[in-house]
FIVEX-382395 format. One line per 5 residues: number of its first residue (from 1); their letters; for each residue x, y, z of N, C-alpha, C. Coordinates in Angstrom, 2 decimals. Example, Ala and Ser with C-alpha at 12.3 -4.5 7.8 and 13.67 -1.06 7.14 Angstrom:
<rs>
1> AS> 13.19:-5.69:7.80:12.30:-4.50:7.80:13.20:-3.30:7.80  12.85:-2.25:7.08:13.67:-1.06:7.14:12.90:0.03:7.87 .
</rs>
This chain:
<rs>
1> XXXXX> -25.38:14.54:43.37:-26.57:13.90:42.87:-26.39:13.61:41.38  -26.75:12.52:41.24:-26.83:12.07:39.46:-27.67:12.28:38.95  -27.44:12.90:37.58:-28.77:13.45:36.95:-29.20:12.15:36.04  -30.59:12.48:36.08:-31.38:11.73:34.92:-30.90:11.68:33.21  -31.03:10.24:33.11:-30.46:10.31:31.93:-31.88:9.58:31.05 .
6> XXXXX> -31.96:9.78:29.91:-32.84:9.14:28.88:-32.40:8.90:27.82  -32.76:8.11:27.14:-32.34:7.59:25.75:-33.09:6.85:24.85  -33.01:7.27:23.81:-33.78:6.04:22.68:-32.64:5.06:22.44  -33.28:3.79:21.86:-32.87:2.87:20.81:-31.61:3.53:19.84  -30.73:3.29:19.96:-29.75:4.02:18.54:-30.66:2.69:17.28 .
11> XXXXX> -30.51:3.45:15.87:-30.85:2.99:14.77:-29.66:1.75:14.23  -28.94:1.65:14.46:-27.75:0.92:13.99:-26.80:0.53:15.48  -26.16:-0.93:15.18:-25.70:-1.27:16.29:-24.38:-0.31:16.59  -23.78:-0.79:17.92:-22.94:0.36:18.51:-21.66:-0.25:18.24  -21.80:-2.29:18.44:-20.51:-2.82:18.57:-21.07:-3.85:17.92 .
16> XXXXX> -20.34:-5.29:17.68:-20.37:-6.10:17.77:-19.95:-7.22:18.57  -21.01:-7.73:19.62:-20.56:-8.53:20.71:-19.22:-9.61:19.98  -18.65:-9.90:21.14:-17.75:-11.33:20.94:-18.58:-12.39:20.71  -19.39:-12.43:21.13:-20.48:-13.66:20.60:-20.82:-13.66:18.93  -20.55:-12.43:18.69:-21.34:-11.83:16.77:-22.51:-11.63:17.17 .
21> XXXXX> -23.75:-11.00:18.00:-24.64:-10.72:18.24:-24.32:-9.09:17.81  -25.23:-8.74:17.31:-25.23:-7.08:17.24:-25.84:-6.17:18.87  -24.95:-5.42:18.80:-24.97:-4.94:20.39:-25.54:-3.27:20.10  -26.22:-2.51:20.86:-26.91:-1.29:20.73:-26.82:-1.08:22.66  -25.81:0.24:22.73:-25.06:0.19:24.57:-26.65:1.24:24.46 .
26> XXXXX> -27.10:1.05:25.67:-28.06:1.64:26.63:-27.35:2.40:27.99  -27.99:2.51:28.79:-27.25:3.16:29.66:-26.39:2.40:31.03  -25.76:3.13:31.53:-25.08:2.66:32.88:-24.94:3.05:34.05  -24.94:2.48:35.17:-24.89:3.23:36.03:-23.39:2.52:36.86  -23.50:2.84:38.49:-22.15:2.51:38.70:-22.51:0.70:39.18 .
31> XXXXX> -23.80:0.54:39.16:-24.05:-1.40:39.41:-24.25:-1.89:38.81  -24.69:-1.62:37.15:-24.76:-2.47:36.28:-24.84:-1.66:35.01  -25.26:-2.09:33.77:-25.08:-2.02:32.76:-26.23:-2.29:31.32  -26.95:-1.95:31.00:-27.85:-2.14:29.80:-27.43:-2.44:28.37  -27.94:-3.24:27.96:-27.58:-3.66:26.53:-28.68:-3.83:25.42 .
36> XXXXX> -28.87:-3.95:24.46:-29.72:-4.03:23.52:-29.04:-5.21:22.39  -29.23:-6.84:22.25:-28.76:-7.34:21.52:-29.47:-7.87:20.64  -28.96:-8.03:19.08:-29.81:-8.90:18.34:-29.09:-9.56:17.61  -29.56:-11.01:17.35:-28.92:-12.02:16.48:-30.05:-11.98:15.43  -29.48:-12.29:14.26:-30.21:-12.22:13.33:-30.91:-13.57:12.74 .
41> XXXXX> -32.40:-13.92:12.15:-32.83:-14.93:11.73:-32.01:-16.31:11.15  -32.27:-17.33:12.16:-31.30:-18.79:11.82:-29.47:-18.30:11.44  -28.86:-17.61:12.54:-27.92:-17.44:13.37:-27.17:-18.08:14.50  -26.02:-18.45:14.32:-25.75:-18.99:15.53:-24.40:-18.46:16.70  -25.06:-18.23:17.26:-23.34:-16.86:17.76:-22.62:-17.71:18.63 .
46> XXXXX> -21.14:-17.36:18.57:-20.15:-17.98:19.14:-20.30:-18.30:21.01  -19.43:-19.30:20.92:-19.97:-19.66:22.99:-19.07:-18.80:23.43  -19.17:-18.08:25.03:-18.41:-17.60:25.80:-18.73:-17.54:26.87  -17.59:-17.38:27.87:-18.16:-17.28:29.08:-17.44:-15.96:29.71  -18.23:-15.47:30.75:-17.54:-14.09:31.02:-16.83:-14.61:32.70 .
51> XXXXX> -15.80:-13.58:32.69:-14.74:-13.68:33.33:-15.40:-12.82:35.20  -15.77:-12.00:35.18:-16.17:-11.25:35.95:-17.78:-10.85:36.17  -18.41:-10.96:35.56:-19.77:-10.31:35.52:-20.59:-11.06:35.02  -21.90:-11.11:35.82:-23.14:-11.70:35.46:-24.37:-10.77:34.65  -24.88:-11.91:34.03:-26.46:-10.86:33.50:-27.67:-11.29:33.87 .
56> XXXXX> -28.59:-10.57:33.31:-30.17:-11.00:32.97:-30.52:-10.58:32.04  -31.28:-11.90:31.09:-31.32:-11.18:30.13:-33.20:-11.55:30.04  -33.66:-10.72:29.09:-35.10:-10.85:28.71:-35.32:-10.37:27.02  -35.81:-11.42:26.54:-36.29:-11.58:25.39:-37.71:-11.33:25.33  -37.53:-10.42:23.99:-38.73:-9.71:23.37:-39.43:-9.79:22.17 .
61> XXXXX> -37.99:-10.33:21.16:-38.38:-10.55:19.65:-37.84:-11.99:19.64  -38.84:-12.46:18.52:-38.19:-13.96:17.99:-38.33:-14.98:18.72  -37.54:-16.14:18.24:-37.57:-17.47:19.26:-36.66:-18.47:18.81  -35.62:-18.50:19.39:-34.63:-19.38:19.86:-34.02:-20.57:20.69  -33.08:-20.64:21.22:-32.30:-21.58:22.23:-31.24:-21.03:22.66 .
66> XXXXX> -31.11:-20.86:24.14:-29.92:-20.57:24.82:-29.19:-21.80:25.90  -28.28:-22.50:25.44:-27.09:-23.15:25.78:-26.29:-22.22:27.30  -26.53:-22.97:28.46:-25.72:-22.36:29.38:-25.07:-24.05:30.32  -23.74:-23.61:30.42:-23.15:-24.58:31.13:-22.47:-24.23:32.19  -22.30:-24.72:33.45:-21.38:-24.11:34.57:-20.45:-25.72:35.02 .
71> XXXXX> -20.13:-26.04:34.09:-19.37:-27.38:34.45:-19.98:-28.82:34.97  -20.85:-29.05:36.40:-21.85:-29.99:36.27:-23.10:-29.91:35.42  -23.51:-28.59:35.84:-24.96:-28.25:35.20:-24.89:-27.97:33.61  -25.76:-28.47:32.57:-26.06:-27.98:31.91:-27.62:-27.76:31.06  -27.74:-27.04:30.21:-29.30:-27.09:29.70:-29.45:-26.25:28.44 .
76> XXXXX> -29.99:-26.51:27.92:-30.56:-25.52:26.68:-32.10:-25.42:27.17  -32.07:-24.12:26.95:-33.58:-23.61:27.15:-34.49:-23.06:25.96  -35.75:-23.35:25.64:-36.14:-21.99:24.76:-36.48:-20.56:25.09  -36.05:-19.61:23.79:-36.56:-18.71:24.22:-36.96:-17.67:23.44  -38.29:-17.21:23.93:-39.43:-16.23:23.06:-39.64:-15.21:23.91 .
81> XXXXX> -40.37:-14.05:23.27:-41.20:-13.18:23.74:-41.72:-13.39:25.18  -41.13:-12.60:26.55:-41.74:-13.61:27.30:-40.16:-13.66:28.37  -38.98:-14.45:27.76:-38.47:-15.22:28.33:-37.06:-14.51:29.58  -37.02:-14.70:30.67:-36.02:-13.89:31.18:-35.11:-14.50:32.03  -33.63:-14.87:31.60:-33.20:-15.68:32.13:-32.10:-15.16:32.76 .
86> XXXXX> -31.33:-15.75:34.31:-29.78:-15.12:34.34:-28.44:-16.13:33.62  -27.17:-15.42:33.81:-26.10:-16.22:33.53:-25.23:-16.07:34.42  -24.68:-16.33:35.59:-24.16:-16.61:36.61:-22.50:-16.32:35.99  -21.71:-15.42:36.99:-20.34:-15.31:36.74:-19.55:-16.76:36.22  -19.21:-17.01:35.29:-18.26:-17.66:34.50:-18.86:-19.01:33.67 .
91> XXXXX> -20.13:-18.53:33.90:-21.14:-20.04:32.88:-20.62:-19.75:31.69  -20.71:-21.07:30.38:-20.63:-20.76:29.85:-22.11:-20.74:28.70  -21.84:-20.09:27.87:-23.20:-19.90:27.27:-23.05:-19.38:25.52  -24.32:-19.77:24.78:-24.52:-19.75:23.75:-25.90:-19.39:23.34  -26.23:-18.85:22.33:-27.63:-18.98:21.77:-27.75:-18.88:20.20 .
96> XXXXX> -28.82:-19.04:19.96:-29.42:-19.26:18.27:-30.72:-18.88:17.91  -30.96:-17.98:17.39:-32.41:-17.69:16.43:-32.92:-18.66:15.80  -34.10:-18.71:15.63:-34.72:-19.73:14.53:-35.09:-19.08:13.32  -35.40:-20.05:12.51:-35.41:-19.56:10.96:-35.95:-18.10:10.52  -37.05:-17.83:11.47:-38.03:-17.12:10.34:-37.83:-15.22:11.27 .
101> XXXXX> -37.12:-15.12:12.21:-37.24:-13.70:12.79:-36.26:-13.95:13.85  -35.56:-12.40:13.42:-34.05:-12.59:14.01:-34.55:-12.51:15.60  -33.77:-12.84:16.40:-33.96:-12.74:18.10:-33.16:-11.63:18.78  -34.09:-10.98:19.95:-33.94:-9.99:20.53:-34.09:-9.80:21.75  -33.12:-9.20:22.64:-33.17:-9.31:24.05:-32.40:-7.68:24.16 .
106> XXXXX> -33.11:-7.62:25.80:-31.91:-6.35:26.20:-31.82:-7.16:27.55  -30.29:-7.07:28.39:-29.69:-7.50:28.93:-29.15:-6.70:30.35  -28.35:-6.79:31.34:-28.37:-6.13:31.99:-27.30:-7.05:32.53  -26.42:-5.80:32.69:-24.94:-6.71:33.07:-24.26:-6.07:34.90  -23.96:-6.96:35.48:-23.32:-6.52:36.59:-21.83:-6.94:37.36 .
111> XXXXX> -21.01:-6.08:37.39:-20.97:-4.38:37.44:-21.05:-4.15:35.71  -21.00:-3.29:35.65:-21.25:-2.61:34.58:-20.00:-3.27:33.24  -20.29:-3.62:32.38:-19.19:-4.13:31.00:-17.83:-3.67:31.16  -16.73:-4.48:31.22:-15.38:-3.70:31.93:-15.01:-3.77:30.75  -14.82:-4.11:29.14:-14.43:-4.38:28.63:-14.06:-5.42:27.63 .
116> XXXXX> -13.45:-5.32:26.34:-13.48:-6.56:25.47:-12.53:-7.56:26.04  -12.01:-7.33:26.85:-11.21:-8.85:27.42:-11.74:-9.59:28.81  -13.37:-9.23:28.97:-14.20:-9.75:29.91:-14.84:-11.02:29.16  -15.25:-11.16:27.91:-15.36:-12.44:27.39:-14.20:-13.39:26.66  -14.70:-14.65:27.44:-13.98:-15.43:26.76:-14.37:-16.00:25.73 .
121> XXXXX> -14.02:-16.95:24.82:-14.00:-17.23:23.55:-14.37:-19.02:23.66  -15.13:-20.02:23.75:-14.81:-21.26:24.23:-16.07:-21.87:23.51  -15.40:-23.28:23.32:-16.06:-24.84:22.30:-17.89:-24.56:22.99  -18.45:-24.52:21.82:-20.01:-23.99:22.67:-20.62:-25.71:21.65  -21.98:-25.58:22.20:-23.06:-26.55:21.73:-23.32:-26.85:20.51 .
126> XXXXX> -23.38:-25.67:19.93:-23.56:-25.57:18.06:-22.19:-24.83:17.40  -22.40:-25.00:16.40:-21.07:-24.68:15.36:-21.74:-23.19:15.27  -20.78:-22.35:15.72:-21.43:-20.67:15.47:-21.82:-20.51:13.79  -22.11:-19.63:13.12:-22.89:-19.17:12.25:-22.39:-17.47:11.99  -22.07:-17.03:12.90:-22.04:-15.35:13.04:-20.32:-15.31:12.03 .
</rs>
């Protein structure tokens, strides 16, 4: 049996995503994965697409645009307080804060984050910023 786990918020980030988003790890289990990310006010973080694993993400702070492409499809969406979107194994994707309050989401990855050579690095919508 697996025991219960709890956790706060750490005060300071844990990593820094490949995107340049500031990353704060939450917990895991063996199907997926928790994240805590924030880009900071009129930011623009690098495009990538992941190799293996999908998310969901939901935004809490701020208000932005997230850039997702899967080769035919594409779209930029907004997104605020409110907003909860997925990213499908190997889309590629981007996002950006707006001027006045950095943007904030926690995320949820599946299977669980294998690692820094699960994102790729690739030509996104806007000129990154991070």
């Amino acid at each position: 049996m697996k025991p219960f786990e709890t956790m706060t918020l750490p005060a300071l980030p844990d990593v820094l995503a490949p995107d340049g988003s500031e990353v704060r790890i939450l917990l895991s289990r063996e199907g997926g994965s928790m994240a805590h990310f924030t880009l900071r006010a009129g930011l623009t973080a690098r495009a990538v697409r992941h190799r293996t694993i999908e998310e969901i993400w939901y935004f809490f702070a701020g208000r932005g645009e997230m850039w997702r492409s899967d080769g035919p499809r594409e779209e930029i969406v907004p997104v605020a307080p409110g907003t909860c979107l997925s990213i499908p194994v190997g889309t590629s994707f981007q996002f950006r804060a707006g001027p006045d309050e950095a943007l904030a989401a926690v995320a949820i990855t599946m299977p669980p984050w294998p690692g820094e050579d699960e994102a790729e690095l690739i030509p996104g919508k806007w000129e990154p910023t991070v």
